[in-house]
N, C-alpha and C positions, 0 to 999 in steps of 0.2 A: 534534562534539556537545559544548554545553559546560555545565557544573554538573553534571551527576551521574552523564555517566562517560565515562572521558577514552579514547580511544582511539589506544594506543600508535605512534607512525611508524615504530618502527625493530624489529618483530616479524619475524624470518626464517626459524623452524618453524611457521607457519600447520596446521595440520593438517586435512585433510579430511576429512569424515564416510567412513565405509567401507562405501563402494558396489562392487558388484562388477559386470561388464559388462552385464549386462541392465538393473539400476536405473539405470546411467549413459545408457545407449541408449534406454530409458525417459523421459521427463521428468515430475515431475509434474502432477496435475490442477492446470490453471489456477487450481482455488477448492478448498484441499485440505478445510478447515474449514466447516461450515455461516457462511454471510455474515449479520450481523444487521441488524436495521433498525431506522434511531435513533428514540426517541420509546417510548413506554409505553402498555399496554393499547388497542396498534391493533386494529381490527377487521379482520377480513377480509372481502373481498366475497364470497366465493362460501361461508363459512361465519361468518354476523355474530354468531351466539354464542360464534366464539373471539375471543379478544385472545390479542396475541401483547407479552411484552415478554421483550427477552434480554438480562438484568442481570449480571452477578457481581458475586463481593467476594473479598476478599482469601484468605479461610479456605479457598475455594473454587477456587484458582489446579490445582493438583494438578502431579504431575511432566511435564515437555516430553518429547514424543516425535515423532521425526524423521516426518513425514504423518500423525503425529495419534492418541489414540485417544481411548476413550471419559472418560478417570480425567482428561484435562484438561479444568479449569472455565472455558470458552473462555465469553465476551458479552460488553458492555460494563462498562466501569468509571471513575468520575469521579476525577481526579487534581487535586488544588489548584493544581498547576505546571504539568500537563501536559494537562489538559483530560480531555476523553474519552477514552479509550483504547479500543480493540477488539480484544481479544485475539486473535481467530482470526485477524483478519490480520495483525496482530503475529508469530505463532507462524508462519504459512504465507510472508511475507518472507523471514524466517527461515529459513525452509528450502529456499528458494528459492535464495536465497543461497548455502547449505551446497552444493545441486545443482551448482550454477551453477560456482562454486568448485571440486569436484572434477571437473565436465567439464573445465577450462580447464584441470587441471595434467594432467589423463589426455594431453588432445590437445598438449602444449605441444610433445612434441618434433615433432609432424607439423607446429607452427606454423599450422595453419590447421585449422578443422573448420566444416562446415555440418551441422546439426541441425534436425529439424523438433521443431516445440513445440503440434504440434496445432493446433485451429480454434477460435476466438474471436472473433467479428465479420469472421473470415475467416481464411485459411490465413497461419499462423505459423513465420518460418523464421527461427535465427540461426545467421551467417555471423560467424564470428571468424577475427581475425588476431591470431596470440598469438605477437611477438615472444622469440626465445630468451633472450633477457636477461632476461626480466620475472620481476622479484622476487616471491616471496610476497606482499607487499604488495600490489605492485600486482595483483597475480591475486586477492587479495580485494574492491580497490576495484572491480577491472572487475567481478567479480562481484555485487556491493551494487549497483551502478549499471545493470548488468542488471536482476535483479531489482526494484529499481524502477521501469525503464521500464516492465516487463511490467505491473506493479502498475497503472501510469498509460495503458496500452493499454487494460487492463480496464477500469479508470472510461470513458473515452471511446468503448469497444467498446456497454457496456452504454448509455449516453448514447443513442447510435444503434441501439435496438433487441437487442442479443446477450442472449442469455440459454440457462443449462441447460436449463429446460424450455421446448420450442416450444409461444411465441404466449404464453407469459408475461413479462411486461415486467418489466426490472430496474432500469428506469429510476431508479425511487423511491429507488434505494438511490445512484444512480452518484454521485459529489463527494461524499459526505454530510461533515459537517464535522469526523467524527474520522478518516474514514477515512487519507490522505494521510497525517497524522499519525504517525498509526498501523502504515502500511505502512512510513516511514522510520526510525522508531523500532525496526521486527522487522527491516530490513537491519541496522541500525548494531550492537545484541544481535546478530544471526547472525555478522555479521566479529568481533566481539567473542569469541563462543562458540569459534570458530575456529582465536584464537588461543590458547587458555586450555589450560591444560595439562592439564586433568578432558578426559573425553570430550565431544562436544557435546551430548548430551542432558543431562546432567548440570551441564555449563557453564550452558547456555541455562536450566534450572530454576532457578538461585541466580541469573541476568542479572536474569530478569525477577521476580523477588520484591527483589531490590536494586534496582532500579529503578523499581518499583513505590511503595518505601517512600520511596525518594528523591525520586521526587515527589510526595510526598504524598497517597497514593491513600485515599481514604476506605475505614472498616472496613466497612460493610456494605452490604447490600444495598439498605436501607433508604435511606440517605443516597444511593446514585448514584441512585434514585428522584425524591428528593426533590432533586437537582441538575437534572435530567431534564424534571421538572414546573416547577423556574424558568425552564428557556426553551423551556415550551409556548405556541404559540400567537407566538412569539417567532421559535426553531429550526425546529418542527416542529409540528404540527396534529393533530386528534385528527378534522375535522370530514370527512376522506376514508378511505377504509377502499382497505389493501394489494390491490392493488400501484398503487395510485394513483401517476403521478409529482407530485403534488401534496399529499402531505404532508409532504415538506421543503418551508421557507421559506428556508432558507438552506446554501449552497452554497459548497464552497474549491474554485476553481476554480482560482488560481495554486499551481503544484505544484510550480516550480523556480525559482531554484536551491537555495531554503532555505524553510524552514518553524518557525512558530511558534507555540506552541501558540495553540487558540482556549479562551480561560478564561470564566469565565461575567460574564456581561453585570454591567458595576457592579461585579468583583472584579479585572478586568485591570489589570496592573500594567504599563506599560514594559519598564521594567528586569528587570522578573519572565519575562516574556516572549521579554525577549531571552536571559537567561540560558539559557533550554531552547531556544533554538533548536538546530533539527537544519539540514545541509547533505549534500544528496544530492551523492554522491562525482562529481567532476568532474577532477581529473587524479590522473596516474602522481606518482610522487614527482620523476620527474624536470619533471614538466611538462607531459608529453605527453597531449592530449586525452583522457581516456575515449571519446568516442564516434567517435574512427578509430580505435578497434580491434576493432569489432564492427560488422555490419549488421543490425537486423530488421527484416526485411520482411514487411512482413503484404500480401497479395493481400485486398483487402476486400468482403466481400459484399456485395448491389445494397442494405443498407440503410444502407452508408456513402455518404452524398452528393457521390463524387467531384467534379462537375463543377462543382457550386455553391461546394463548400471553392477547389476549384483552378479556377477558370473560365478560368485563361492558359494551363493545362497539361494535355495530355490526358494522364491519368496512370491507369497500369491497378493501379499499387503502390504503397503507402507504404515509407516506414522512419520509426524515431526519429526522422531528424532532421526530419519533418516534423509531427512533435508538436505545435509550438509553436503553426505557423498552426490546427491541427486544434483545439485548445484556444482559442482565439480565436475559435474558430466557434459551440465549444461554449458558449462564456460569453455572445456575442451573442444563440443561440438560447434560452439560461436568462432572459433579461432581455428578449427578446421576451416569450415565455411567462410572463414575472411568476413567476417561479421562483428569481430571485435579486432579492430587495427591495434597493432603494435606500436604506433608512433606515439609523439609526445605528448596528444588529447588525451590517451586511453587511460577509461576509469579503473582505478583499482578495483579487481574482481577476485579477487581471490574468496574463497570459503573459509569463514569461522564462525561453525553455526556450536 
């Protein structure tokens, strides 16, 4: 990650959150933080007198706490460098992260562990191979790079129907254009927190207020509003009411191998942009793949389109690495539906997983 906070290669006391065997054997809830939904004073369908908008600011951030409570000021917030940001997914990466990270050194001398991770668009299993050599380091990359993928299941899970509550669509929310972002930004803060010498709750509360500042995060609530309302009708639309999937107009569909910020329409800069680019962790230090030393398999329920995605393959499972094609499906299907506009907003979506 580069400009505004540099993370260390040569860190060999990584320290892991202090979980003890049930929280390890536990995994977290896939969505630890209420999810928001981008745009301001949506209606809802089934109750059109509320409007829903979930802003923060800066005064409002409160202290990080490992799954969450109530004293953190978790919604969105506009950053001059960094775009949107979304805190709860920021924070829940993060701890994901943390998770992920202390399973990997729990099971390193068994060298291998399968763990289930629960149901999400269907049954969720990771299968590590955790080489006895593997430095701190790298048991943090593998860990950030995990929790990623997971992050990027969810978008695609929800795409195709998943959702907390049955027969509510999550659709509206899935790619929305800070999410991604957002999610790669609370891995890089979680390995960061990790290796910091404060505890990680503590770590991760000064990561993300220095991080914050650094890039530029507007003071108030007022201003991420009025960020918000510049790319109404642009972003996102006021003319569908929740859980429409048609009140995003626009969509980050490309989600690897790096990511940069989306800044507001008429204020992006190049070179600004490149500066805060993030890179989702892709090797060990020595070189070796991140994604051969994990498997996840997800078994996917009948609302994943197996046979249309793979029509060469009669395939009852995914994993990660078939992310890529799956995300290719999803960006043809957004652009059938007139869901991802072809004008001169639209985010680059292309797939290189």
């Amino acid at each position: 990650m580069s400009g505004f906070i540099c993370l260390s290669i040569f860190p060999l006391f990584a320290k892991p959150v202090n979980l003890n065997s049930k929280e390890l054997s536990t995994p977290p809830p896939r969505i630890i933080r209420t999810c928001c939904s981008f745009g301001s004073d949506l209606k809802l369908a089934v109750i059109p007198v509320k409007k829903v908008t979930q802003i923060s600011y800066i005064s409002n951030l409160g202290p990080h706490q490992y799954l969450g409570n109530s004293k953190e000021g978790n919604g969105i917030i506009y950053t001059k460098r960094g775009g949107f940001i979304d805190l709860g997914h920021l924070r829940d990466q993060a701890d994901w992260t943390a998770y992920l990270y202390s399973l990997i050194l729990e099971n390193q001398k068994y060298g291998k562990t399968i763990h289930r991770l629960g149901h999400e668009g269907g049954t969720k299993e990771l299968n590590l191979i955790i080489p006895a050599n593997l430095t701190n380091t790298d048991a943090l990359l593998l860990a950030g790079r995990i929790s990623y993928d997971l992050s990027i299941w969810h978008e695609i899970a929800t795409w195709y129907g998943a959702s907390v509550i049955p027969l509510l669509t999550e659709r509206y929310s899935s790619f929305s254009i800070e999410d991604a972002y957002s999610n790669l930004l609370g891995v890089t803060l979680g390995m960061e927190a990790l290796k910091s010498d404060l505890p990680y709750e503590q770590a991760m509360t000064e990561l993300i207020a220095k991080t914050l500042k650094n890039l530029e995060a507007v003071s108030t609530e007022e201003d991420t509003q009025a960020a918000m309302e510049s790319v109404h009708n642009i972003w996102w639309t006021r003319d569908k009411r929740l859980p429409s999937g048609k009140i995003l107009l626009e969509r980050q569909i490309e989600v690897y191998p790096s990511l940069q910020p989306l800044l507001l329409p008429g204020t992006s800069n190049g070179s600004l942009a490149t500066n805060f680019t993030l890179n989702v962790p892709e090797q060990t230090q020595s070189g070796e793949p991140l994604i051969d030393l994990y498997s996840l398999i997800i078994r996917p329920s009948y609302k994943i389109p197996l046979k249309a995605i793979f029509p060469q393959e009669e395939k009852h499972f995914i994993t990660h690495k078939d992310f890529g094609v799956l995300l290719l499906h999803v960006e043809k299907e957004a652009r059938r539906d007139q869901q991802v506009p072809t004008g001169p907003h639209t985010a680059n979506s292309r797939s290189n997983y």
